[in-house]
C-alpha positions as CSV (number, residue, x, y, z in Angstrom):
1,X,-34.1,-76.2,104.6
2,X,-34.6,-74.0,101.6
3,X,-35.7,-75.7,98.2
4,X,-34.3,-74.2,95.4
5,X,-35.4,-73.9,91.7
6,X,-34.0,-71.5,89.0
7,X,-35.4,-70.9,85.8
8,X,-33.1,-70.2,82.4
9,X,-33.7,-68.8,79.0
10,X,-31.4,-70.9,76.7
11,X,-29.9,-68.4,74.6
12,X,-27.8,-70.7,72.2
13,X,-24.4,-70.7,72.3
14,X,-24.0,-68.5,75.4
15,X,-25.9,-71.7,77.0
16,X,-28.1,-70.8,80.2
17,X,-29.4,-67.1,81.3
18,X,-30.8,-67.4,84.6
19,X,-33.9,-65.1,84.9
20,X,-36.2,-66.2,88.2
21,X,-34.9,-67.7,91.4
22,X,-38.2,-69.2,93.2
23,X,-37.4,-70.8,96.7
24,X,-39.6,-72.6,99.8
25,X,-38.7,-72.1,102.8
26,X,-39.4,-74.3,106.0
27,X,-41.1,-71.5,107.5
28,X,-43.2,-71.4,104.6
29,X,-45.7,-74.5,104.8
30,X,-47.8,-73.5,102.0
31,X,-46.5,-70.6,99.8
32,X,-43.2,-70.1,97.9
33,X,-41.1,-66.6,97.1
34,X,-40.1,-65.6,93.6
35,X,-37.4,-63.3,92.5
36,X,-37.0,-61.6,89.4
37,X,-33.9,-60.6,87.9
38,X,-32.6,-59.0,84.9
39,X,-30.3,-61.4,82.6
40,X,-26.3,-60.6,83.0
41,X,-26.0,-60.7,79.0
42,X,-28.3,-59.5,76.2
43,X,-30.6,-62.0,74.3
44,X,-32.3,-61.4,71.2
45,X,-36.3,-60.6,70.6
46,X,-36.5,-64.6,69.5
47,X,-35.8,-66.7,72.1
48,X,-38.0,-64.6,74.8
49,X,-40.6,-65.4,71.9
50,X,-39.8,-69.2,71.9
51,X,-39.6,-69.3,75.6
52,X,-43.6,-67.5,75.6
53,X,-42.0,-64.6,77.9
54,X,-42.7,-61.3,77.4
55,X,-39.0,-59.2,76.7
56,X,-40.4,-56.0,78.5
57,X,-41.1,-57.8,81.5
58,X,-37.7,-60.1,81.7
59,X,-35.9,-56.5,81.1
60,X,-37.6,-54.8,84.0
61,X,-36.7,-56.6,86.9
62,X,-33.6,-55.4,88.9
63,X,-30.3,-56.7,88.3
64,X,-29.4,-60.1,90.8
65,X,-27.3,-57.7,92.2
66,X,-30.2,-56.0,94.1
67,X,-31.7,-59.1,95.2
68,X,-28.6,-60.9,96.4
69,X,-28.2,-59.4,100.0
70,X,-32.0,-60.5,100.4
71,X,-31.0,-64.1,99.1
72,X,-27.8,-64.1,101.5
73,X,-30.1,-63.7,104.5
74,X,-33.0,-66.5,103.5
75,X,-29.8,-68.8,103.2
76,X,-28.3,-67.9,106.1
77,X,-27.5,-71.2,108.5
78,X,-29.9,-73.5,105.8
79,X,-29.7,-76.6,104.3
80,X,-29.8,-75.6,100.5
81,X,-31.6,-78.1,98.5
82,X,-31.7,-78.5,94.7
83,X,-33.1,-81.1,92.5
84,X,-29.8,-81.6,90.4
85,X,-26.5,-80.4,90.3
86,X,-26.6,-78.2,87.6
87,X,-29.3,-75.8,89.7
88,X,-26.7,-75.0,92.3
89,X,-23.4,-74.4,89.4
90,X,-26.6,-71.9,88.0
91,X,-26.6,-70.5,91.9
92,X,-22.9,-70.3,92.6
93,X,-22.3,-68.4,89.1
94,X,-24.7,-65.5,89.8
95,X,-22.7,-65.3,93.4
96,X,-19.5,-65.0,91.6
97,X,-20.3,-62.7,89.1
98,X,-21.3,-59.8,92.1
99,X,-17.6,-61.0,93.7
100,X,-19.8,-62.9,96.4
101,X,-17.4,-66.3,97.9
102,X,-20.8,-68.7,97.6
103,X,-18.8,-71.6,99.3
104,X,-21.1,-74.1,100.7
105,X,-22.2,-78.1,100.1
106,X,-26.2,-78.5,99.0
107,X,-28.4,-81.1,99.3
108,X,-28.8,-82.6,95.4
109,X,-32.0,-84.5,95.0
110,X,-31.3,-86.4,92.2
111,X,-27.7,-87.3,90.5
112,X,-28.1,-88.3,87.2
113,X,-27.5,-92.6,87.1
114,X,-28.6,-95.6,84.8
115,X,-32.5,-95.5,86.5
116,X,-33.4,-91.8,86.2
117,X,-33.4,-88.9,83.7
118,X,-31.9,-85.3,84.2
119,X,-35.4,-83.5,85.4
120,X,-37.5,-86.2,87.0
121,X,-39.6,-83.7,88.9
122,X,-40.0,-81.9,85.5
123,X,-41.2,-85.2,83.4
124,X,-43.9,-85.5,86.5
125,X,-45.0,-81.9,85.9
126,X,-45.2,-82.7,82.4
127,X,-47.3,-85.7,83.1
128,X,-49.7,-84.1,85.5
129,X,-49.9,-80.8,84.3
130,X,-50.2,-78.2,81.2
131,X,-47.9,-75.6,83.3
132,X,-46.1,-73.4,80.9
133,X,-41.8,-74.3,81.9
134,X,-41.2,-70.7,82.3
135,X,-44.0,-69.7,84.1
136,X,-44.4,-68.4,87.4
137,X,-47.2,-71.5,88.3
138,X,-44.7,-74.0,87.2
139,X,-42.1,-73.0,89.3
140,X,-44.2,-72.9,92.4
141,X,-45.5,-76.1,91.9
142,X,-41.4,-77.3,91.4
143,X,-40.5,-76.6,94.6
144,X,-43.5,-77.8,96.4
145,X,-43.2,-81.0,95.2
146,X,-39.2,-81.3,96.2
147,X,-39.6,-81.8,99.3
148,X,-42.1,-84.9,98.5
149,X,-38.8,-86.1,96.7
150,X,-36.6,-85.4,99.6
151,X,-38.7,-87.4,102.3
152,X,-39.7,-90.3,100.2
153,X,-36.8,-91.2,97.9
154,X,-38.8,-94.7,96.5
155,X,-40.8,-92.0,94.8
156,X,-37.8,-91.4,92.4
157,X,-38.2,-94.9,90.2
158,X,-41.5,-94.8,90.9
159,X,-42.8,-91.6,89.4
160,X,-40.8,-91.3,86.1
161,X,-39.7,-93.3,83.1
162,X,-36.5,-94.7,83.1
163,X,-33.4,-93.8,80.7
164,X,-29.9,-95.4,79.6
165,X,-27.2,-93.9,81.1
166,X,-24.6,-92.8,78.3
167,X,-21.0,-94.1,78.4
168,X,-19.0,-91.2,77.8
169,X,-19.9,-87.3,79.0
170,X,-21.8,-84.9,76.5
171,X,-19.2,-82.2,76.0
172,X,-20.7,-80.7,72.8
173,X,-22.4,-78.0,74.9
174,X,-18.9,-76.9,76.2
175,X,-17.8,-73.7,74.0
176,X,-14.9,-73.1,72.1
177,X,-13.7,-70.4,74.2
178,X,-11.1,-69.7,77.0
179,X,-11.7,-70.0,80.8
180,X,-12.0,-72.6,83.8
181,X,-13.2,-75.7,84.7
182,X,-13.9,-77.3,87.3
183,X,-14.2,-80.8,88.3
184,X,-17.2,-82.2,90.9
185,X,-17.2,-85.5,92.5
186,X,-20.7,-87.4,93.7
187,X,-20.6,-85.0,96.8
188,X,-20.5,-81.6,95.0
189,X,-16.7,-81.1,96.0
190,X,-14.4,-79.5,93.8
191,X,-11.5,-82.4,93.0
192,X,-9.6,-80.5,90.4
193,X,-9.4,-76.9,88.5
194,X,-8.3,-75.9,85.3
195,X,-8.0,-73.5,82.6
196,X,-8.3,-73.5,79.2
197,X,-7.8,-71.5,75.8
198,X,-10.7,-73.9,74.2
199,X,-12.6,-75.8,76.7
200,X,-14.3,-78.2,74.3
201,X,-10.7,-79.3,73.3
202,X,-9.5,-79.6,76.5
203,X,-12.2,-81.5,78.0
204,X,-12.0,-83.5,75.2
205,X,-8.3,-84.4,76.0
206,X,-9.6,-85.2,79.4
207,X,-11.7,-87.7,79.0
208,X,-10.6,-89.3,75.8
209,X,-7.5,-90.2,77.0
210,X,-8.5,-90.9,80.6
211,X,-6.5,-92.2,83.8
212,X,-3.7,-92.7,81.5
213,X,-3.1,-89.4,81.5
214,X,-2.2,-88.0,84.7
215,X,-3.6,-89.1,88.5
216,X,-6.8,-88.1,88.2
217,X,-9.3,-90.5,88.7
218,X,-12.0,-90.0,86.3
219,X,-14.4,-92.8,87.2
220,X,-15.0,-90.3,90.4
221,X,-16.2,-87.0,88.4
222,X,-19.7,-86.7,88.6
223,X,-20.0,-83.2,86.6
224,X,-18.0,-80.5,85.0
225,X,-18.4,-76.5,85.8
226,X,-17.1,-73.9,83.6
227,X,-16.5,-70.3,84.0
228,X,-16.2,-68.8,80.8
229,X,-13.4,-66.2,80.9
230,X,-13.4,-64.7,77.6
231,X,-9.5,-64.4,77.5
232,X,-6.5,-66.7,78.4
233,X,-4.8,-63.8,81.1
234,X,-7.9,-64.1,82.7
235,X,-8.4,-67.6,83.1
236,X,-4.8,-68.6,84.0
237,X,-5.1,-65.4,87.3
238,X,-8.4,-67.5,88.3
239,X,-7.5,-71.0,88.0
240,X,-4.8,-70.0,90.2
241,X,-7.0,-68.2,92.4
242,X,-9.2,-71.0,92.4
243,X,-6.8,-73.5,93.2
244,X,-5.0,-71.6,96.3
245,X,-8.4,-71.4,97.9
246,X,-10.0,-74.9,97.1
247,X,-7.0,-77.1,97.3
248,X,-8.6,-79.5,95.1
249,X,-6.9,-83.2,95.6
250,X,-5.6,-83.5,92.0
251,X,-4.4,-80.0,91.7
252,X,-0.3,-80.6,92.3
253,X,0.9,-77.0,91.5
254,X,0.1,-73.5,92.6
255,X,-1.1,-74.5,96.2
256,X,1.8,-73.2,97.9
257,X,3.4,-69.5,97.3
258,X,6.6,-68.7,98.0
259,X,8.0,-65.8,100.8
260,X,8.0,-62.7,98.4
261,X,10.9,-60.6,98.8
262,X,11.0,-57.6,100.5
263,X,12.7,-54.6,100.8
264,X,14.3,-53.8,104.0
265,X,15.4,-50.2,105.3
266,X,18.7,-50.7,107.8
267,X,21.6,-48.4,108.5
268,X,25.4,-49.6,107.9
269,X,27.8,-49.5,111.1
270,X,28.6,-46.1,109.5
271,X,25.6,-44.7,110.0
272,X,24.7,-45.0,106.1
273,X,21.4,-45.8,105.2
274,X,20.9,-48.7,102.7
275,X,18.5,-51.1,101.6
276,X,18.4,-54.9,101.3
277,X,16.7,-57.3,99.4
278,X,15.5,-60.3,101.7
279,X,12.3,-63.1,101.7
280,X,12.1,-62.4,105.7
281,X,8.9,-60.2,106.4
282,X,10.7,-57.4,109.3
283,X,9.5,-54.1,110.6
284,X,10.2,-51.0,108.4
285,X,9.7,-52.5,105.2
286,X,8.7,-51.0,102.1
287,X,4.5,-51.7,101.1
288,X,5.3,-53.7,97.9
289,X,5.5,-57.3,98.1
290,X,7.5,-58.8,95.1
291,X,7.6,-62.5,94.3
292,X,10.5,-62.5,92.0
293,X,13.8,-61.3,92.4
294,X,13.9,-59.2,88.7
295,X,10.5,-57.5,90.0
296,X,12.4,-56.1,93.3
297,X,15.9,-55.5,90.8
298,X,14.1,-53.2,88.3
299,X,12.0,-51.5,91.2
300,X,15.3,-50.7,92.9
301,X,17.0,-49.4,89.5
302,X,14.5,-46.9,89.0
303,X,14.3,-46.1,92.9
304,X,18.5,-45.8,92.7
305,X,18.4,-43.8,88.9
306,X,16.0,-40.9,90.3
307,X,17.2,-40.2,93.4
308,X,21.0,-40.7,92.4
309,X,21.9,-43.0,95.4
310,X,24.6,-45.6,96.1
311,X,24.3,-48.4,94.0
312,X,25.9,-50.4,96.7
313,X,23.7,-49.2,99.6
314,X,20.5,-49.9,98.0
315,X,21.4,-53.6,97.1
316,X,21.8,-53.6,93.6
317,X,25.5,-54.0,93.7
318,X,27.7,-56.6,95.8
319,X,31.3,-54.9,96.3
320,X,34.1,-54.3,98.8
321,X,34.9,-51.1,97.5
322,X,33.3,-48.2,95.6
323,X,29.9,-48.9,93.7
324,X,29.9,-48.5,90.3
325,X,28.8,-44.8,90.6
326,X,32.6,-44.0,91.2
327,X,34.4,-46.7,89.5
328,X,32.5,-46.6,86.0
329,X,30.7,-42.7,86.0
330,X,33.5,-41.0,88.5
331,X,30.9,-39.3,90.4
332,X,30.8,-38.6,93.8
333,X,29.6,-41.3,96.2
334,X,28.6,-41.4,99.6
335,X,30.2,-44.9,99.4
336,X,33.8,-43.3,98.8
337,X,33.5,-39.9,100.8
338,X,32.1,-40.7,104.2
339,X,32.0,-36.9,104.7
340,X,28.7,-36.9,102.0
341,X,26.9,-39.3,105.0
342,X,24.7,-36.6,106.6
343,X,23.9,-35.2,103.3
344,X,23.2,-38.5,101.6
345,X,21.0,-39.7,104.4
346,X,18.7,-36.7,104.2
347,X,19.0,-36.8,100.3
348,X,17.1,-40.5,101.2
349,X,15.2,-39.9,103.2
350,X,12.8,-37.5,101.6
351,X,13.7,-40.3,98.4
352,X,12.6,-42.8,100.6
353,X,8.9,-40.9,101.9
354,X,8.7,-40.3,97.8
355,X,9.2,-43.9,97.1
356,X,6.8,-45.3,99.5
357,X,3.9,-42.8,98.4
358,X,4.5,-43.7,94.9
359,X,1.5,-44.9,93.1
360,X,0.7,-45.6,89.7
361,X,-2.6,-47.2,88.4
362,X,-3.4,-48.8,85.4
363,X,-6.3,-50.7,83.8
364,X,-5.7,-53.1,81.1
365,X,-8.4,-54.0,78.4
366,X,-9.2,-57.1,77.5
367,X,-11.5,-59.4,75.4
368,X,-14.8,-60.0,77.5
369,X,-16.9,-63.3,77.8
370,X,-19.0,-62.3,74.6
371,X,-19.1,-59.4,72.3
372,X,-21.2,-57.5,74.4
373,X,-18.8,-57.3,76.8
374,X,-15.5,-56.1,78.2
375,X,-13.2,-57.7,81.1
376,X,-10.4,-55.8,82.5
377,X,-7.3,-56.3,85.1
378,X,-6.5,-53.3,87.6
379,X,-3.0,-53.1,89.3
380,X,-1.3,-50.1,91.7
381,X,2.8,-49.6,91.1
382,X,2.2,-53.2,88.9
383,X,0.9,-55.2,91.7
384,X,-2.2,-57.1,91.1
385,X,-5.4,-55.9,92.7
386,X,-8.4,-57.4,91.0
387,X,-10.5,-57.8,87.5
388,X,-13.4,-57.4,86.3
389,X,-16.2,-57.2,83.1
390,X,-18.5,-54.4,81.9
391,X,-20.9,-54.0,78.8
392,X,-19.7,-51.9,76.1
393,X,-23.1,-50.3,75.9
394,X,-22.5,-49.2,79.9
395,X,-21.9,-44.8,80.4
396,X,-18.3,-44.4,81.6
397,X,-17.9,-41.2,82.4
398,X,-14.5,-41.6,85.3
399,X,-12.4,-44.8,86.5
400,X,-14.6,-45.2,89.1
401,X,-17.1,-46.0,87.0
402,X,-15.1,-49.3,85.9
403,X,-13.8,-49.9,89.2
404,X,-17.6,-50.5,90.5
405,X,-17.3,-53.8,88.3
406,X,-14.0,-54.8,90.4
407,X,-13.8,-58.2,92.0
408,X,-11.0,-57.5,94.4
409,X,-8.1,-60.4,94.5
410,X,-5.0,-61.3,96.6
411,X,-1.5,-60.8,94.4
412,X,0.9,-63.6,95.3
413,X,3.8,-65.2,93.5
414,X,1.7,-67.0,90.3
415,X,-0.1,-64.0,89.5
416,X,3.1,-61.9,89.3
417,X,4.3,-64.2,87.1
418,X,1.2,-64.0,85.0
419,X,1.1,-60.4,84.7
420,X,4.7,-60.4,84.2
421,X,4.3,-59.5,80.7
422,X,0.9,-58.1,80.8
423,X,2.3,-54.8,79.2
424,X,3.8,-56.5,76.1
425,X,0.5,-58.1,75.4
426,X,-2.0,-55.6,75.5
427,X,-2.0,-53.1,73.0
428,X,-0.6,-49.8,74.2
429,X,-4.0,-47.7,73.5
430,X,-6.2,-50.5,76.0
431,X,-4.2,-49.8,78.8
432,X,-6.0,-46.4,81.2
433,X,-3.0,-44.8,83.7
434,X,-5.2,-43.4,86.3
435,X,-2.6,-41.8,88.6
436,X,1.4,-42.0,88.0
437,X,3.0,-39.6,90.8
């Protein structure tokens, strides 16, 4: 087992900071480790003064980042243990924020109930002790004493006083501000995701109008996570993220995607090469993987347009006769004249080889998590590949440099139909074309 404590700064509205992950290990009878790490956000001169820790110090230590390779490896086939819920959503976060899938059920020590308070091990320190809360010493003596908690659960009632249990959830910490939530039962397991444009509000909705609402059944939520998203784009691409990978039991859309369509390279019983648009995944098919039918239309249009192909023969027009390259423009068509065949199908082939090397990459701007801060989404040919945040005050000097934040994602129908209209909301002057060939 490894017992877990992780200290915060509490930087107002931006709730939280993690700062020092100190951990015991089995193997470690007597001693603890501590780690160090550099806060994700910036916090002002005054609250390292109120919480007695010295700025210089905090600033530093290396970014989790560094340290989280190291932390992968203690963890590695161990019973994680924590003293209450919240430390693990603290652990989880700092994963997800380096793209790291921290997917695994802890041990909680104490849930909070009618008997016992929040920190039980920290009123006991309290008692005890004149340990400084964000010091080193205190958060040695934390997790030595877990495991005393662990083994002997009568110690629980017996060592702290006891508290009323409130009869609806505190959701004033909650910010007005977009992103997800997610909903925990008494066994740490996500039961529902969702996204939000203002969380307080939503939550709100939640739980003030209860079962009533929908089929969630609120008397088994134990706690509520949030990842703040700092824009809607964002948190509608990873609530649906979110939900194809948990499969949460009240979550009743998005699960399933439908085939995309692809497009298929075939030859006529002339000989002609065409195209076809069809959901069945063959040999010889084009890389791009659309997931609605006006996606694969437009794609084709341009593909047609530049290349001055058959209309009919690359699927965009259903006719017995002539496409509409004869009948409307009276040009010459491959469709009309078979004796054009040999040189239509070289004409598309080197079209085709063109087509499938095309690539063009954009990043699109967006409004970050706080005002520090940046997020971004990054597509190739308008497929979605991944998102990602940065600090304004970080040296860009090329892309690369942004794409080193990227956290790598799976397109699939619902976020083509999110970023659908990506274009038409951001601002022409926040979007970066890398490479349009």
């Amino acid at each position: 087992m490894v017992f877990i404590y992780i200290q915060t700064i509490n930087a107002g509205k931006r709730a939280d900071v993690p700062y020092r992950i100190t951990l015991k290990t089995e193997a470690l009878s007597e001693a603890s480790i501590c780690f160090n790490f550099r806060p994700e956000i910036s916090i002002s001169k005054g609250c390292y003064e109120t919480h007695r820790l010295d700025r210089l110090d905090v600033l530093s230590a290396p970014p989790f980042c560094d340290i989280a390779d190291e932390l992968i490896e203690l963890f590695s086939n161990q019973q994680l243990v924590f003293s209450e819920a919240l430390q693990f959503r603290l652990l989880k976060s700092l994963f997800k924020t380096i793209g790291y899938n921290f997917d695994i059920r802890p041990k909680i020590l104490f849930h909070p109930n009618g008997n016992l308070p929040e920190h039980p091990i920290s009123a006991l320190l309290e008692q005890n002790s004149k340990l400084h809360e964000q010091s080193v010493a205190y958060a040695r003596a934390f997790v030595m004493l877990m495991p005393r908690y662990l083994n002997e659960p009568a110690l629980k009632n017996a060592d702290v006083p006891r508290s009323h249990k409130a009869t609806s959830p505190d959701l004033s910490h909650y910010k007005i501000a977009p992103g997800v939530y997610y909903f925990l039962d008494h066994q740490e397991a996500i039961v529902y995701v969702g996204k939000a444009k203002n969380i307080r509000k939503r939550l709100q909705s939640h739980f003030s109008q209860g079962e009533t609402r929908n089929h969630i059944n609120y008397a088994s939520i134990n706690s509520v996570d949030v990842e703040y998203t700092g824009n809607d784009i964002l948190a509608q691409l990873i609530e649906s993220a979110e939900i194809k990978k948990l499969k949460p039991i009240y979550n009743t859309q998005q699960i399933i995607d439908p085939a995309p369509y692809i497009i298929n390279r075939a030859k006529t019983a002339k000989g002609i090469h065409k195209l076809q648009i069809t959901r069945k995944d063959i040999k010889d098919n084009m890389p791009e993987r659309y997931f609605n039918r006006g996606s694969v239309k437009h794609s084709l249009e341009q593909f047609c347009s530049e290349y001055g192909l058959c209309r009919k023969h690359c699927g965009l027009e259903t006719v017995k006769g002539p496409c509409s390259n004869v009948t409307i423009k009276h040009q010459q068509c491959v469709c009309a004249d078979p004796a054009l065949i040999t040189a239509y199908n070289e004409r598309f082939e080197t079209a085709f080889e063109h087509f499938k090397n095309k690539k063009s990459r954009k990043i699109y701007k967006l409004k970050g998590r706080h005002n520090q801060e940046d997020a971004f989404i990054y597509t190739v040919n308008d497929i979605y590949e991944g998102y990602g945040f940065i600090d304004k005050h970080e040296l860009i000097y090329t892309p690369n440099d942004i794409l080193g934040h990227l956290i790598a994602q799976h397109n699939n129908y619902d976020t083509s139909r999110i970023l659908d209209g990506l274009k038409n909301q951001v601002p022409k002057d926040h979007i970066l074309i890398l490479s349009e060939r």
